[in-house]
C-alpha positions in Angstrom: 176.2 100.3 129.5 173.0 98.7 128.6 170.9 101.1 129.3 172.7 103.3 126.8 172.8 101.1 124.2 168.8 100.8 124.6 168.4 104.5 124.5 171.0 104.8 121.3 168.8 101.8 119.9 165.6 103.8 120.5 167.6 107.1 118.9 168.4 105.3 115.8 165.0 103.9 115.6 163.0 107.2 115.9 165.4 108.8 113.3 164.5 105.4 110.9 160.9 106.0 111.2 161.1 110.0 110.9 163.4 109.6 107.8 160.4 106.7 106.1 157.9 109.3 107.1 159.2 111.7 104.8 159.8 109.3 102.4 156.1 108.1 102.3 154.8 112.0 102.4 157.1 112.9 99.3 155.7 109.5 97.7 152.1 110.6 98.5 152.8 113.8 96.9 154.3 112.8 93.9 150.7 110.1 93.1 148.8 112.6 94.7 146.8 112.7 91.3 145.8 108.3 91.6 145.9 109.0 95.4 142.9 111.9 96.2 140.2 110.0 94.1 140.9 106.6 96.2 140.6 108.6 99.5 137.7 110.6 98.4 136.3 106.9 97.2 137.1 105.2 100.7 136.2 108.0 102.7 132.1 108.0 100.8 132.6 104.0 101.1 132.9 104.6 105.0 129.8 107.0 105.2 128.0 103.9 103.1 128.8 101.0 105.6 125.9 102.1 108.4 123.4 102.0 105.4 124.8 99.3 104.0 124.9 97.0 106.9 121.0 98.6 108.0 119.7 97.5 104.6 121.5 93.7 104.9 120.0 93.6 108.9 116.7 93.4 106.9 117.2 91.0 104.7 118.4 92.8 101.1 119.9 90.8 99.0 124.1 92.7 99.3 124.2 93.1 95.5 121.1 95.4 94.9 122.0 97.1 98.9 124.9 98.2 97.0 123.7 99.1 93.3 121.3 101.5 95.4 124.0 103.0 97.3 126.3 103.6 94.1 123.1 105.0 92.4 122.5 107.8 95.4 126.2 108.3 94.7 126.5 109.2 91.5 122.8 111.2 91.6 124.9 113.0 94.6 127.8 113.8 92.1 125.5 114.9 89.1 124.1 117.2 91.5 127.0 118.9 92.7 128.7 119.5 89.4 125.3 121.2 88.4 125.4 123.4 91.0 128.9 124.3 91.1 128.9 124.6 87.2 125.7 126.5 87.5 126.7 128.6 90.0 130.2 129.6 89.1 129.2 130.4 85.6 126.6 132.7 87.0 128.7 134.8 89.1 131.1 135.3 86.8 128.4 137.0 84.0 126.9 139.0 87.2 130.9 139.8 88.1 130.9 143.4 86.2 127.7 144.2 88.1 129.0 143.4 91.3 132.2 145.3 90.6 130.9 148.5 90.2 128.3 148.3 93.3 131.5 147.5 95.1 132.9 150.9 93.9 129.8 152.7 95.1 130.0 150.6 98.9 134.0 151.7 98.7 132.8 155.3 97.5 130.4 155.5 100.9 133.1 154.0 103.5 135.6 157.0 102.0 132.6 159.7 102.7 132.4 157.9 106.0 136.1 157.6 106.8 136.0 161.3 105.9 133.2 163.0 108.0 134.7 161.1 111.2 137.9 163.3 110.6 140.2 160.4 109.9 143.0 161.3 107.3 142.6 157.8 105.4 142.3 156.8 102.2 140.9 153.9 100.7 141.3 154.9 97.0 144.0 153.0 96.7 142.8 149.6 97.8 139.9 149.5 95.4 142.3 147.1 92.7 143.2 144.9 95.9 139.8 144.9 97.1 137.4 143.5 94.1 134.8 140.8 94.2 136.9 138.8 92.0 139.8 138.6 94.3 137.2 138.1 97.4 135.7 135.3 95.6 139.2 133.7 94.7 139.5 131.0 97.3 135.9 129.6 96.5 136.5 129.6 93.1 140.0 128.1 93.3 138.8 125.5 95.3 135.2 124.9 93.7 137.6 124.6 90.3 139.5 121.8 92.3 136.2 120.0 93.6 134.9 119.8 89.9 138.1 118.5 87.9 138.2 115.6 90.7 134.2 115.3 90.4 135.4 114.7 86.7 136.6 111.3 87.7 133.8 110.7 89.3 133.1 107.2 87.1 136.5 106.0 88.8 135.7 106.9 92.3 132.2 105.8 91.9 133.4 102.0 90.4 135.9 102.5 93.1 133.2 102.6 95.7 131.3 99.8 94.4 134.2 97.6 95.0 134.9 98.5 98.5 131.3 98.3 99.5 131.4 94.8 97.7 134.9 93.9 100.0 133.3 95.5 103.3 130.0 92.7 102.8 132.2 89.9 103.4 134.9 91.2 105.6 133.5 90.7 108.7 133.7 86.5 107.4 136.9 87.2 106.3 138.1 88.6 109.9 135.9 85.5 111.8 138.1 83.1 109.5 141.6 84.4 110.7 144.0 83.5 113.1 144.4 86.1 116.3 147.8 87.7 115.8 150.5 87.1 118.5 152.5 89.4 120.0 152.7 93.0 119.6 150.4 93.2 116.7 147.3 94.7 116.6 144.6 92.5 117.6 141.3 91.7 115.9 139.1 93.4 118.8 141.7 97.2 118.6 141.2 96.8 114.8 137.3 96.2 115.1 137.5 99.1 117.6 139.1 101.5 115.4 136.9 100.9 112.0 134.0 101.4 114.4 135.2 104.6 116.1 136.1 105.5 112.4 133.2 104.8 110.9 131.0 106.7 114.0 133.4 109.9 113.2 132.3 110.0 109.3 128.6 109.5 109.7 128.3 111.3 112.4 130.2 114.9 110.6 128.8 113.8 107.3 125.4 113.8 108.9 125.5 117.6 110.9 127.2 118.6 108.1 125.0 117.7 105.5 122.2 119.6 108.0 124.0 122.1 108.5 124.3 123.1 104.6 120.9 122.6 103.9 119.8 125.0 107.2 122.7 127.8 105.5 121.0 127.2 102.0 117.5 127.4 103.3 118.1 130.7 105.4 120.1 132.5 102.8 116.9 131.4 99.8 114.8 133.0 102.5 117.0 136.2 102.9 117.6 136.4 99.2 121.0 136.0 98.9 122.2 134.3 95.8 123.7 131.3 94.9 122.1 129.6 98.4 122.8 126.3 96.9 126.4 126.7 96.2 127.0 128.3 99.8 125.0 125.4 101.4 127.7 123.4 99.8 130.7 125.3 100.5 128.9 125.1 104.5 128.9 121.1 104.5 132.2 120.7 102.6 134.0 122.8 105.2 132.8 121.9 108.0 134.8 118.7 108.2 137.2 121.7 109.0 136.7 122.6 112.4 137.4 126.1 114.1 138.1 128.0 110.8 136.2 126.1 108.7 132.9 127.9 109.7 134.6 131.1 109.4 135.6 130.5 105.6 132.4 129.0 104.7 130.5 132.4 105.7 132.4 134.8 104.4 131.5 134.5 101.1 127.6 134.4 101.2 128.3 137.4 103.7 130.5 139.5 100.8 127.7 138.8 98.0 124.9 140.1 100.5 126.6 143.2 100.5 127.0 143.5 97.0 123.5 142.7 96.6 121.7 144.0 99.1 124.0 146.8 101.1 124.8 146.7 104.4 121.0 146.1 105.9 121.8 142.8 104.2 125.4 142.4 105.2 124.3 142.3 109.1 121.3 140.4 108.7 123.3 137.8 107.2 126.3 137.9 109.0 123.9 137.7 112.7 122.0 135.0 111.2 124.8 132.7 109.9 126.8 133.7 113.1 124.2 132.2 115.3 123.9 128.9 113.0 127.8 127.8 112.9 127.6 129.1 116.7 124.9 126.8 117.8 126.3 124.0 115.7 130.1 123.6 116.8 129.2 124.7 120.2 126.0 122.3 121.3 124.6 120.2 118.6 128.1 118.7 118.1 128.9 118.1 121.3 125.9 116.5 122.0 126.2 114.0 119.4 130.1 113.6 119.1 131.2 114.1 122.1 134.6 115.3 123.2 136.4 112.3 122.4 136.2 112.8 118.7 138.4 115.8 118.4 141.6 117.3 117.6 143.8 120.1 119.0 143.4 123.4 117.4 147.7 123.1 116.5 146.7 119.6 115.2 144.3 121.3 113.0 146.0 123.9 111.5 149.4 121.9 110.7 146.9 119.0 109.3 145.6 121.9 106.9 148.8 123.0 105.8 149.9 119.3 105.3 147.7 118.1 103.3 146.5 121.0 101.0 150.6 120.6 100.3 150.4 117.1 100.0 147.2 116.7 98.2 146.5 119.8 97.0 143.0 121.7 97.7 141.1 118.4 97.8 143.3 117.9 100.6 142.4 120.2 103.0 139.2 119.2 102.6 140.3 116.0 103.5 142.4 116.6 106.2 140.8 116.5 109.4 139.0 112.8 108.5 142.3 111.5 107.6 144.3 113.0 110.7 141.1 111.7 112.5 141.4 108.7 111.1 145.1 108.5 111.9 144.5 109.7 115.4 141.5 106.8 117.1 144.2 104.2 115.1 147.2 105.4 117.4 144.6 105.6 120.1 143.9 102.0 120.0 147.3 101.2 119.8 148.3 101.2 123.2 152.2 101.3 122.5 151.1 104.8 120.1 148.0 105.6 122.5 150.1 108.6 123.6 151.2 110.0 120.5 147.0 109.9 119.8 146.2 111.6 123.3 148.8 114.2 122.2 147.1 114.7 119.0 143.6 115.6 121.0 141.8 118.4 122.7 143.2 118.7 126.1 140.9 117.0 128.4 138.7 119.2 130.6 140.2 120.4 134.0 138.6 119.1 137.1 135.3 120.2 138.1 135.4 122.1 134.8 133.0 119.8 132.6 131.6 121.3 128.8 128.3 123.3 130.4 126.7 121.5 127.0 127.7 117.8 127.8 127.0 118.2 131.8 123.3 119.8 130.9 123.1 116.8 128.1 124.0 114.4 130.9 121.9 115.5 133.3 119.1 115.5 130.9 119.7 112.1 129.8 120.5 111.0 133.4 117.1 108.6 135.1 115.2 109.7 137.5 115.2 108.7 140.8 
């Protein structure tokens, strides 16, 4: 009798937290506009803290550590809305250009479809297939990126504040009382801002090489707009498995329009082997496997915050189901819920080839 009680207990309890779940999504949705700029604020306030604390370790003074930090910040802003702004506006005069060599590409693929006998006819797709509906998403979500880059003064200041608050929190942790009980202790809550904080840098950092590798190679192969795809390569690469497949397909599109399909393959090969070598070694190398998701996990996070949050969102939403994920993990009454959440582990004897050569590397010698 007891036993069932505990179980209906544990029924009614799920159902309580699964109803304020939905609650607190449809309350994020509805401040979503106050909400995305103090998440884009916390999560370049994160990516600060290693710099931060590196420039205190040698003795600067905290108040110009973090007047230099909100300077790089802001310069970083400028510089993006140039580029975007730049960019954008760009294509859209050279749009009527790339339109009709579009026509002449769809004009050849017909002659081609034709003299291999195939009773096809792409006529009809030439108003569904235009640059300007190719182009859609990055404009869409470019659009997105500049009208929250437009409150940039407010996320900035918002910046400065945290970095101000992460200075003296580590006094502020020394000074309190360990929590009794279930709560979460001081050492899981160091343990998760650390594992946190290692997850940010460490993406922000490949990703930030990876975008200026992408911008460098397409300048070199004389595709347009290098900086702007550079750009789209680091922003979505904080999306893994599809995000390297979004981020090349426009540079990929324009080279063809530009340059036919000599240019089209060249491309295609080249950015192929750099997102390739990139999510397959360099990251695993660095990261590990324990900073990961599932590939479900991935792809409902995506939905669930671009619906949440809008566009921003899904740039946003594998940090913040990250971020949600190492704080269930070090939890150990929601540790499961966090291992569910993850890659599945590797089965025995059948180690990432990339870690166990790593490992071996690293390994002394006898």
């Amino acid at each position: 009798m007891e036993q069932n009680q505990n179980t209906g207990q544990r029924a009614i309890g799920g159902l309580l937290a699964f109803a304020a779940l939905i609650v607190i999504i449809a309350g994020v949705r509805t401040a979503a506009d106050l909400i995305v700029p103090f998440l884009l604020a916390l999560s370049i306030a994160i990516l600060c803290l290693p710099p931060l604390t590196w420039m205190q370790r040698r003795g600067v003074p905290v108040t110009l550590a973090v007047l230099v930090l909100v300077i790089v910040i802001a310069a970083g802003f400028i510089g993006v809305g140039f580029v975007i702004g730049h960019s954008i506006g760009n294509f859209v005069n050279d749009l009527p250009i790339y339109q009709d060599r579009f026509q002449g590409i769809l004009k050849g693929v017909n002659k081609l479809v034709r003299h291999l006998g195939l009773d096809i006819s792409l006529a009809s797709l030439g108003p569904h297939l235009n640059p300007e509906n190719a182009f859609a998403f990055v404009t869409r979500f470019f659009s997105s990126l500049g009208r929250m880059l437009g409150d940039g003064f407010l996320i900035v200041l918002t910046v400065l504040f945290l970095l101000f608050e992460a200075s003296v929190l580590p006094r502020k942790l020394k000074t309190m009382p360990e929590p009794r009980g279930d709560h979460l202790s001081l050492e899981v809550f160091g343990s998760f801002v650390e594992s946190m904080q290692r997850y940010v840098f460490l993406k922000t950092v490949l990703s930030i090489g990876l975008g200026t590798v992408v911008s460098l190679v397409l300048w070199g192969l004389g595709v347009r707009y290098p900086l702007l795809w550079g750009l789209l390569a680091f922003l979505l690469n904080f999306v893994p498995n599809i995000g390297a497949f979004l981020s090349a397909v426009p540079p990929i599109l324009l080279a063809l329009l530009q340059g036919g399909w000599p240019l089209f393959w060249y491309s295609g090969a080249v950015l192929f082997a750099i997102h390739f070598i990139t999510g397959n070694i360099i990251e695993p190398i660095l990261m590990g496997e324990r900073l990961g998701l599932s590939t479900l996990v991935v792809f409902v996070s995506l939905i669930l915050w671009g619906w949440v949050l809008g566009p921003v969102g899904m740039l946003l939403s594998v940090p913040l189901t990250m971020i949600v994920r190492i704080g269930l993990e070090s939890y150990p009454q929601t540790q499961w819920i966090g291992v569910l959440l993850g890659p599945a582990p590797p089965e025995p004897g059948h180690e990432n080839w990339v870690l166990a050569v790593w490992n071996k590397l690293r390994a002394p010698k006898a």
